[in-house]
C-alpha positions in Angstrom: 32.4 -19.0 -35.1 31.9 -16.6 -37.9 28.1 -16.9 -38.0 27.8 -16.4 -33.9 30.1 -13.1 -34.6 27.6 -12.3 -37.4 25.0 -12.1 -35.0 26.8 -10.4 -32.0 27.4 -7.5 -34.8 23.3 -7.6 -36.0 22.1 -7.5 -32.4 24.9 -5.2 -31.7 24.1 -2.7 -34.6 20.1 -3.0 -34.0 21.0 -1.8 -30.6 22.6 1.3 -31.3 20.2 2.2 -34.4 17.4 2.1 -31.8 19.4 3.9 -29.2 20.2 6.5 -31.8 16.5 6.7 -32.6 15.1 6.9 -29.5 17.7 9.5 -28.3 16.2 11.6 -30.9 12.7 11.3 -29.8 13.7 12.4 -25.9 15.6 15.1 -27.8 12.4 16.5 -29.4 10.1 15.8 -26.9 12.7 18.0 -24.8 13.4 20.3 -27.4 9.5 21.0 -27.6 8.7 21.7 -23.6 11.7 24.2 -24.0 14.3 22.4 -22.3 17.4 22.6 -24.6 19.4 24.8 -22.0 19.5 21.9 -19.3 22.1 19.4 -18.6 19.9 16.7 -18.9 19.6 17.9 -22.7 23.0 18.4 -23.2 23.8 15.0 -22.5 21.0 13.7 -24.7 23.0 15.4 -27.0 26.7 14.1 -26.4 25.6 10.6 -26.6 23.7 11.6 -29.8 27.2 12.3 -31.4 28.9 9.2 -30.2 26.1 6.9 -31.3 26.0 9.2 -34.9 29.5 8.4 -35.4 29.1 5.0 -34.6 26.9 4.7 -37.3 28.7 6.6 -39.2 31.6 4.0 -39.2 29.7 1.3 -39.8 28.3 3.2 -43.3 32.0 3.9 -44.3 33.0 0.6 -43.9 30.1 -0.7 -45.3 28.4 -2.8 -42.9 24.8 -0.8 -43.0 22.9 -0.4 -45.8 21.9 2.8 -45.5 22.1 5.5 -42.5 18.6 6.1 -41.4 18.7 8.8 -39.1 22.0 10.1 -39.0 21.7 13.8 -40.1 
């Protein structure tokens, strides 16, 4: 039981790390054709700072190593 909850939480955290990450690519690639003003960007940027905190709990509880990306 414990290891298959192991792994739920790996595949779980891998998941949001690369949603995180790839969040902030559409954000630059947005952010560089000049479109921080639209809605579409806005949202890009709300789910940013639930995903951030997200991993930002997992650091203060310990569960990452480090917290690649989170600014």
């Amino acid at each position: 039981m414990n290891e298959k909850r192991l792994e739920a939480f790996e595949k779980m955290l891998a998941a949001v790390q690369n949603e995180y990450d790839d969040i902030l690519v559409k954000m630059e690639n947005m952010k560089a054709d000049g479109k921080v003003k639209t809605v579409t960007y806005q949202q890009m940027m709300s789910r940013k700072m639930t995903y951030q905190n997200m991993l930002s709990l997992y650091g203060i509880y310990g569960l990452v190593e480090n917290e690649k990306g989170i600014e």
